[in-house]
C-alpha positions in Angstrom: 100.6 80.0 135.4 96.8 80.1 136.1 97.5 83.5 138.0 99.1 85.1 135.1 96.5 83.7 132.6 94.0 84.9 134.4 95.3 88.5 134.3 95.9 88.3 130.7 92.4 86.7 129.9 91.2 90.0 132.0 92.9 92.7 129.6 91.7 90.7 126.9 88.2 90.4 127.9 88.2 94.7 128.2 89.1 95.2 124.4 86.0 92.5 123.8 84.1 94.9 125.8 85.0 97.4 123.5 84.1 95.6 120.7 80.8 94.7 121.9 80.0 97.9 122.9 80.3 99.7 119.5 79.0 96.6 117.9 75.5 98.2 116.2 77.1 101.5 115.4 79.7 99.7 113.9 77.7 97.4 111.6 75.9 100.3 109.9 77.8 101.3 106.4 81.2 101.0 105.3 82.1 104.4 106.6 81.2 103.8 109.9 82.8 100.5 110.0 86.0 101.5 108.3 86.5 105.2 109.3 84.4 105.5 112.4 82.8 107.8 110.6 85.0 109.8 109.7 85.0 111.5 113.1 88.4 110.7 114.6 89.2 113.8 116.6 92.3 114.9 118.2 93.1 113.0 121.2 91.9 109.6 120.0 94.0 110.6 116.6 96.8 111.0 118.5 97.0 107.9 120.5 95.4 105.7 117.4 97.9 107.0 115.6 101.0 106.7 117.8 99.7 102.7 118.9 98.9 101.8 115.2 102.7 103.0 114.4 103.9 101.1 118.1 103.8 97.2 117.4 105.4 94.9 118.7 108.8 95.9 117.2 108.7 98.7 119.6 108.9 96.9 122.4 110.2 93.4 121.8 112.3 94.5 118.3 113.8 97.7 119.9 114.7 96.0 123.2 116.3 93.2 121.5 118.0 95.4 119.3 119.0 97.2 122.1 120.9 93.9 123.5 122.3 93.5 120.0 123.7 96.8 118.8 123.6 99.1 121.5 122.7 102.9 121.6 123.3 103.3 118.1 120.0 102.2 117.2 118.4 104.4 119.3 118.5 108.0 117.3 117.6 106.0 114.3 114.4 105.1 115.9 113.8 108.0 118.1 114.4 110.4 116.2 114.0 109.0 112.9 110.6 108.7 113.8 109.5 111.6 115.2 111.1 113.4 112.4 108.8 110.9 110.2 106.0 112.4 111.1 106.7 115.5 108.8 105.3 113.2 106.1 101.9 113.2 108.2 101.7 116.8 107.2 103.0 116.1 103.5 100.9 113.4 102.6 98.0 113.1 105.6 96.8 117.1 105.2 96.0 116.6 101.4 94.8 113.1 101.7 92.5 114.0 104.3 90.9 117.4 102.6 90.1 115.3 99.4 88.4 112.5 101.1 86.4 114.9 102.4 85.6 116.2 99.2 85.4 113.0 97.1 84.6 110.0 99.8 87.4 108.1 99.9 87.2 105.2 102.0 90.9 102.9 101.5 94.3 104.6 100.8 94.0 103.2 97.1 90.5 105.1 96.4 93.1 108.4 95.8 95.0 106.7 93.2 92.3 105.7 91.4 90.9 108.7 91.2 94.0 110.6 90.3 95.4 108.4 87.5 91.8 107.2 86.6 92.9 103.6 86.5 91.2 100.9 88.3 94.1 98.4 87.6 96.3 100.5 89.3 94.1 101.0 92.1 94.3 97.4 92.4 97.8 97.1 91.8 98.1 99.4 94.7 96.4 97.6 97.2 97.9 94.5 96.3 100.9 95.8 97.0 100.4 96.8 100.4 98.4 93.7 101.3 101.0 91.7 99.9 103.9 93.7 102.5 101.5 94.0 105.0 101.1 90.4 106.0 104.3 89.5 107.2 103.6 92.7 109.8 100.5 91.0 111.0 102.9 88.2 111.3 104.8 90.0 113.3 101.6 90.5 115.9 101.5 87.0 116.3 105.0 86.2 116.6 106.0 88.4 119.5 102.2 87.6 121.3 103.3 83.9 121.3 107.1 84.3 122.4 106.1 86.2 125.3 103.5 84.5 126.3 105.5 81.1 126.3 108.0 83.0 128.1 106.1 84.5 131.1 102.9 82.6 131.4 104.3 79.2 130.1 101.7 78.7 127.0 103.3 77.3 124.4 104.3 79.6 121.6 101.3 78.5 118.7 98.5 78.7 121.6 99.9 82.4 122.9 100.0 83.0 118.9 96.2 81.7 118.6 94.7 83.3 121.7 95.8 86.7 121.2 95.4 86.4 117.5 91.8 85.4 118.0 91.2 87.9 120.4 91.9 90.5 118.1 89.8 89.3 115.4 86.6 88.9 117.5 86.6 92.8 119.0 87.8 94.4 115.6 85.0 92.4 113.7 82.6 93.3 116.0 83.4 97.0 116.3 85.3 98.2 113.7 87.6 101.1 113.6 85.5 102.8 116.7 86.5 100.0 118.8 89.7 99.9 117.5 90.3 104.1 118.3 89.0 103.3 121.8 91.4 100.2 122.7 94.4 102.2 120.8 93.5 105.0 123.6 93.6 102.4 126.4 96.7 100.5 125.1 98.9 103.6 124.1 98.6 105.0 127.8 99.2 101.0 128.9 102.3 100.8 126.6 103.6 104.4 127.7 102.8 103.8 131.7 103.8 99.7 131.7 107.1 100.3 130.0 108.2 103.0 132.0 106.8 101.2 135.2 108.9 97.9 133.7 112.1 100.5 133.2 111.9 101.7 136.9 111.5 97.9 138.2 114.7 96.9 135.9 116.7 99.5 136.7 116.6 99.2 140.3 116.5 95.6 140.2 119.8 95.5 138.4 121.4 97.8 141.0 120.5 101.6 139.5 120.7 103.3 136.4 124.3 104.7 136.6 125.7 101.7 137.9 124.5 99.2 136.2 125.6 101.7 132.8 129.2 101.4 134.2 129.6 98.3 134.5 127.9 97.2 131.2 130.1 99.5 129.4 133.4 97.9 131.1 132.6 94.7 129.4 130.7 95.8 126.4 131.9 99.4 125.2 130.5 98.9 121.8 127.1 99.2 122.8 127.6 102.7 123.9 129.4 103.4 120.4 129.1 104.0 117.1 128.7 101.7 114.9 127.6 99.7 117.8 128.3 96.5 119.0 127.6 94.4 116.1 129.1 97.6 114.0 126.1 97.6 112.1 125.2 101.2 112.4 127.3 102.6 109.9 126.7 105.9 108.6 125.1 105.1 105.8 123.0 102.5 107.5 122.1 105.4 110.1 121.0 107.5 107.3 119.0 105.0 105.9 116.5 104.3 108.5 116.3 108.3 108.6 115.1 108.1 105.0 113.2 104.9 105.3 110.9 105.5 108.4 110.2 108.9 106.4 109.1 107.3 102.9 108.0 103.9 104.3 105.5 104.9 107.9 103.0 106.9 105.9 102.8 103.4 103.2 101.4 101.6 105.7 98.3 101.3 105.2 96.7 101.2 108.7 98.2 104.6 109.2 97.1 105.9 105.6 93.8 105.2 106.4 93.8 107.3 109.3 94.4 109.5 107.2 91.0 109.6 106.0 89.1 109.0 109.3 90.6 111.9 111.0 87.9 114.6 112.0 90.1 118.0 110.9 93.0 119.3 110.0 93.6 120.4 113.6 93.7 116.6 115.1 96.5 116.0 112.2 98.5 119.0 113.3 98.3 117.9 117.2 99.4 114.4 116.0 102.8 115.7 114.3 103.2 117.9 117.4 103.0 115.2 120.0 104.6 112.8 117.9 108.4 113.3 118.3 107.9 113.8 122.1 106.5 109.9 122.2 109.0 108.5 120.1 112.0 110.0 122.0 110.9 108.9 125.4 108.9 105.7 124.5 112.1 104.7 122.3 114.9 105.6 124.9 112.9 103.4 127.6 113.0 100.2 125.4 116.6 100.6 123.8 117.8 101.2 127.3 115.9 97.9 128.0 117.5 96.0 125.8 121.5 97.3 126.7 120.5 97.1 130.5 119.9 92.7 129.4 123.3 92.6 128.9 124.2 93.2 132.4 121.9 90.1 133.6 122.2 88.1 130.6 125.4 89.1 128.7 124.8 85.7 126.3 121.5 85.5 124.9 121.7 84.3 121.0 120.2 86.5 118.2 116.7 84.8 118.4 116.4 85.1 122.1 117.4 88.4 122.4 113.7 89.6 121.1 112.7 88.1 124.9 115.0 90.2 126.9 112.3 92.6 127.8 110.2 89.5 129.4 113.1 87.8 130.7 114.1 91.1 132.6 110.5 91.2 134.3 110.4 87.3 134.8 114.1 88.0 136.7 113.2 91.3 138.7 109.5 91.4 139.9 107.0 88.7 141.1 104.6 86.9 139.0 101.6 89.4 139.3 103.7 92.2 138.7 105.4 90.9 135.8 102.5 89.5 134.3 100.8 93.1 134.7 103.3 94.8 133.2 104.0 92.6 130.0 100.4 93.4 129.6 101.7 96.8 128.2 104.1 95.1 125.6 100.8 93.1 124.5 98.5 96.6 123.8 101.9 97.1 121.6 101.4 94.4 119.4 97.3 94.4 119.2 97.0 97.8 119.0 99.1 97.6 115.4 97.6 94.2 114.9 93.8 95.3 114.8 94.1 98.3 112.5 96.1 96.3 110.1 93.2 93.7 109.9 90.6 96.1 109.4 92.7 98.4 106.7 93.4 95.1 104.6 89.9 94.2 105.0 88.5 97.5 103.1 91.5 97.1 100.7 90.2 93.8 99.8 86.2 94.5 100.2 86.3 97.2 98.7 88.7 97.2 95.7 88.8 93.5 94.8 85.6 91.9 95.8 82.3 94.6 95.7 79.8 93.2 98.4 76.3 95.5 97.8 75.1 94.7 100.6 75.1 97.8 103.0 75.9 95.5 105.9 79.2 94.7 106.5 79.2 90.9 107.6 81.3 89.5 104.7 83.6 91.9 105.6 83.9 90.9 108.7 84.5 87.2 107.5 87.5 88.5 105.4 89.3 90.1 108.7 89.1 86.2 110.5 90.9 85.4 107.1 93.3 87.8 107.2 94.3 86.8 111.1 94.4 82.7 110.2 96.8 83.8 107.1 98.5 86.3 109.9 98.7 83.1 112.1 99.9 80.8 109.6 102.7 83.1 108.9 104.0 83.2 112.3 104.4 79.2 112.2 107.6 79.2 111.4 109.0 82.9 112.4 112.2 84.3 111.2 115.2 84.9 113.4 114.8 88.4 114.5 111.9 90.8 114.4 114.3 93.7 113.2 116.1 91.5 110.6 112.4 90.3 108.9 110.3 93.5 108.3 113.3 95.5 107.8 113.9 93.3 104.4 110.1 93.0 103.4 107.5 95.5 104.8 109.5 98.6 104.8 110.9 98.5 101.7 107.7 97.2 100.0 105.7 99.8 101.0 108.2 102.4 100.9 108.2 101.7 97.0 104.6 103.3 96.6 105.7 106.6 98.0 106.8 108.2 94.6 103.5 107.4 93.0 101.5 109.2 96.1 103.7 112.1 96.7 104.1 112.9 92.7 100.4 112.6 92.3 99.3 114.4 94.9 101.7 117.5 93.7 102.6 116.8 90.1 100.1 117.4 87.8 102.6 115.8 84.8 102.6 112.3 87.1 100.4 109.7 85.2 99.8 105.8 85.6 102.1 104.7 83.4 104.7 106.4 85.3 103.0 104.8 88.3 102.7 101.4 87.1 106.5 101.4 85.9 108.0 102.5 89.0 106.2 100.2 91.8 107.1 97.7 88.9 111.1 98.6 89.2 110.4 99.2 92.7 109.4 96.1 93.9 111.8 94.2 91.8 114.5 95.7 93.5 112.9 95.0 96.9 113.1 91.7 96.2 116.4 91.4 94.3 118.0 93.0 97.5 116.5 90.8 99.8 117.2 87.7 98.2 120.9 89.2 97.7 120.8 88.9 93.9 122.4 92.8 94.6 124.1 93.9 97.5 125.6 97.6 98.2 127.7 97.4 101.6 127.5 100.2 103.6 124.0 101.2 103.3 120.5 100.2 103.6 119.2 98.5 100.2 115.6 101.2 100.8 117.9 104.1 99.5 118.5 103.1 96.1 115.1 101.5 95.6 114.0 104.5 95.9 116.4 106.6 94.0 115.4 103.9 91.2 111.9 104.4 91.9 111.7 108.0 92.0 113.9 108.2 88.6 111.7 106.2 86.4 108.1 107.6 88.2 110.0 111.0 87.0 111.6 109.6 83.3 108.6 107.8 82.6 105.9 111.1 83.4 107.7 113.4 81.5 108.2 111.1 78.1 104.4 110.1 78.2 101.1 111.3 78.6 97.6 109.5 79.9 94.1 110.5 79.4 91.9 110.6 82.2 94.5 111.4 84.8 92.6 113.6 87.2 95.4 116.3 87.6 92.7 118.8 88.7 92.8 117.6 92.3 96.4 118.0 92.7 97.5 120.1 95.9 99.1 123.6 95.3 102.4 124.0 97.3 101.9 126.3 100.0 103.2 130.1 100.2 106.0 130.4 101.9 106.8 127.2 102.1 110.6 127.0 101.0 112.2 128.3 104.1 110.8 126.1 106.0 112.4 123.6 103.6 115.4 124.7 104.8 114.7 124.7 107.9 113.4 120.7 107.5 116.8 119.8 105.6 118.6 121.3 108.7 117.1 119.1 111.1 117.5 116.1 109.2 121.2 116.7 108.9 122.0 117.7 112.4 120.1 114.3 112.8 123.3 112.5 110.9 125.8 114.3 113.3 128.4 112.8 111.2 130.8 114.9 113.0 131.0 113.3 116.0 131.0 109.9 114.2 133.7 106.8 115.8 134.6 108.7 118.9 135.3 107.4 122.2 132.2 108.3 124.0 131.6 110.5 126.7 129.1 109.6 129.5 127.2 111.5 131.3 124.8 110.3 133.9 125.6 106.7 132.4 124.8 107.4 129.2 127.2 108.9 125.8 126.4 112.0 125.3 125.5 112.1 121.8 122.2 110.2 123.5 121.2 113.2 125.3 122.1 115.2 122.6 119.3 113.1 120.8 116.7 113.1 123.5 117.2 116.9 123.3 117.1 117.4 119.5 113.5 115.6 119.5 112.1 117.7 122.2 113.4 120.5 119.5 111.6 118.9 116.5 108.5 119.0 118.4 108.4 122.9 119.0 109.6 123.6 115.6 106.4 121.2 114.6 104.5 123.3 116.5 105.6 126.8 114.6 105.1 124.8 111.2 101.6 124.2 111.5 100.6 127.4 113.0 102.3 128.9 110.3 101.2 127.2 107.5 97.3 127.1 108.5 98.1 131.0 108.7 99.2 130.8 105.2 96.3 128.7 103.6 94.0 130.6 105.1 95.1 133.7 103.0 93.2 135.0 100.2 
């Protein structure tokens, strides 16, 4: 035990480093503290923004859902994903110009000064502070599982260690630290998991072989719907639309937003991105289906361990121990930018500290972890199962009152007001299964809901003071690539090969390479995009 500890307490004690090292800078203003100054260039962008997005549902959640369902959840994620990032450009490219312009600091400053309501502003944040806490939750919920499992420290003191960890370097360094660790612990999460992959794999007895036999005795998890027979078309469909409206809502990663140097690091972010998801993804889905070949009977709760329980079964105790170390910079590196982004939604829109230090604010991010902690007390059943039915679709409600004000100049705060209202209602109607549509996720017509009434209710009333001056122009040109868009997000439903035995190739179906190929696609129609459309805005 004192061997693994010790190897854990060593990672942890680098991010402090961080923390301490960027401590004065840090403490300067708001801006620096929040936004690094607004300075975020394109590397760091990249891997902030990829880590932020990587929690531990990516590695725990997908592995265990992996063991659950099978393949089928693995486009959805993949893919889904990477095709996500699209909304980086939608949303992130216009965010980030009028920040520039009109010194924005949280994700709610912009709906302020579009609608020209405070309330809303703060209605906004709430919002996302409200459906962000159960993700910080989260954090501490898969720290404290895996550390019980692997190191043998009981689940509330794995919880409280790596909780408080956090707290202390994010407090101390701000979003600079936090940049700096995301660097460190994106390349950890990449090079551990694929490092872990390599060690299961061979333990098990090879890739190929180990496919085989898993699919003699469970089929369904090389099928569609799956082994559970979850993944049902509409379901599959539904993540597609809900990573798409919901990712850009959180508010860790609309800040970034903000604190990216140029529109050049965005565009190398939306690049890069579907090439992480589809081979980050794979590595951890595969994870989870290879469990089922050395522990064909782990129960719904437990299967969020297989990834741990894999190590702990196929490499020694420093090994092991080393490489879960990758599945922690998962979890912290979500965990710290979610602190710090509810901190400024807080500090800043709620309770106005003058003071040009930021030491109060500091106070409110230990607050934010206890209340993180506290949550994770008594965790829900599955990671997959618990954000899926509050986070998500909480934050995915705020996505018609962004997108329509950023390129409707009719949108106004009543509109605004009404829909998050409707919106959320419907959130929690679903998840308390007051309604209940079979056959597809409940994000799809909370959104269609949403989206009506934000429409209805802008075009049968007017507000004064909405700032419609700042909406964006669409681009020239832009229509064909809309097309083009709506193409790749169909051939991403491939309901035409839907229900059919599968064919394997290399072990796996091959509708799973036909994914992993389609995302490497994505990417290089990405690349055209932006080249394209920063030809087209920079037209007369």
């Amino acid at each position: 035990m004192w061997q693994r500890l010790s190897i854990i307490l060593a990672y942890l004690t680098i991010t402090l480093i961080i923390g301490i090292i960027f401590r004065r800078r840090a403490s300067a203003n708001k801006v620096e503290f929040f936004l690094a100054g607004r300075g975020v260039g394109r590397l760091l962008l990249f891997f902030t923004m990829a880590a932020t997005n990587f929690s531990a549902f990516t590695i725990f959640g997908l592995s265990g859902a992996g063991y659950r369902i099978g393949y089928a959840f693995y486009p959805v994620m993949g893919y889904g994903t990477g095709f996500m990032a699209l909304s980086f450009l939608l949303i992130g490219k216009p965010i980030l110009a009028l920040s520039r312009q009109r010194g924005y600091i949280t994700p709610s400053d912009f709906i302020e000064d579009r609608y020209g309501a405070p309330w809303l502003k703060r209605l906004f944040s709430a919002v996302m502070i409200v459906f962000t806490l159960p993700y910080i939750a989260i954090q501490a919920i898969a720290s404290g599982r895996s550390l019980d499992t692997l190191v043998g420290i009981p689940y509330l003191s794995g919880a409280l260690l790596i909780t408080a960890f956090i707290v202390v370097y994010v407090s101390l360094g701000g979003m600079r630290s936090i940049v700096w660790t995301d660097l460190i612990q994106a390349l950890m999460m990449v090079g551990f998991t694929l490092s872990a992959f390599i060690l299961i794999v061979r333990g098990s007895g090879g890739f190929v072989r180990t496919h085989e036999e898993v699919y003699r005795s469970f089929p369904a998890l090389f099928s569609r719907p799956g082994q559970d027979g979850s993944m049902l078309l509409g379901i599959w469909f539904g993540y597609l639309f809900l990573w798409f409206f919901a990712d850009p809502m959180f508010p860790q990663l609309f800040q970034r937003f903000i604190a990216a140097r140029d529109q050049r690091s965005l565009g190398t972010t939306v690049v890069l991105y579907p090439l992480i998801t589809t081979f980050l993804f794979f590595l951890t889905v595969s994870i989870g289906v290879l469990g089922r070949h050395t522990f064909p009977d782990l129960g719904a709760a437990e299967s969020d361990a297989v990834f741990p329980l894999l190590l702990q079964r196929y490499t020694g105790t420093f090994l092991s121990t080393l490489l879960i170390t990758g599945s922690l910079a998962a979890l912290m590196s979500t965990m710290d930018s979610q602190l710090l982004t509810l901190s400024s939604l807080i500090t800043v829109d709620f309770v106005r500290f003058r003071k040009r230090e930021v030491i109060k604010e500091k106070g409110v991010i230990v607050l934010l972890g206890a209340l993180g902690f506290l949550i994770a007390v008594r965790p829900p059943q599955t990671i997959l199962d618990f954000i899926s039915g509050t986070t998500f679709n909480g934050l995915a409600v705020l996505a018609p009152t962004v997108i329509g004000g950023l390129y409707w100049k009719r949108a106004n705060r009543y509109a605004a007001a009404a829909s998050i209202a409707v919106g959320e209602a419907l959130v929690l109607a679903f998840y308390f299964n007051v309604l209940n549509i079979p056959g597809i996720l409940p994000v799809v017509p909370i959104l269609a809901a949403t989206a009506a009434v934000f429409v209805a209710v802008s075009l049968s009333s007017r507000a004064e003071r909405s700032n419609s001056a700042i909406v964006s122009p669409i681009p020239p040109g832009i229509w064909p690539w809309v097309v083009v868009f709506g193409l790749l997000f169909i051939l991403g439903n491939d309901f035409w090969a839907w229900n059919r035995r599968p064919i394997l190739l290399w072990g796996l179906p091959l509708w799973v390479w036909y994914y992993i190929g389609l995302g490497c696609v994505l990417s290089l129609v990405y690349r055209v995009f932006v080249q394209r459309i920063n030809a087209l805005q920079s037209l007369p």
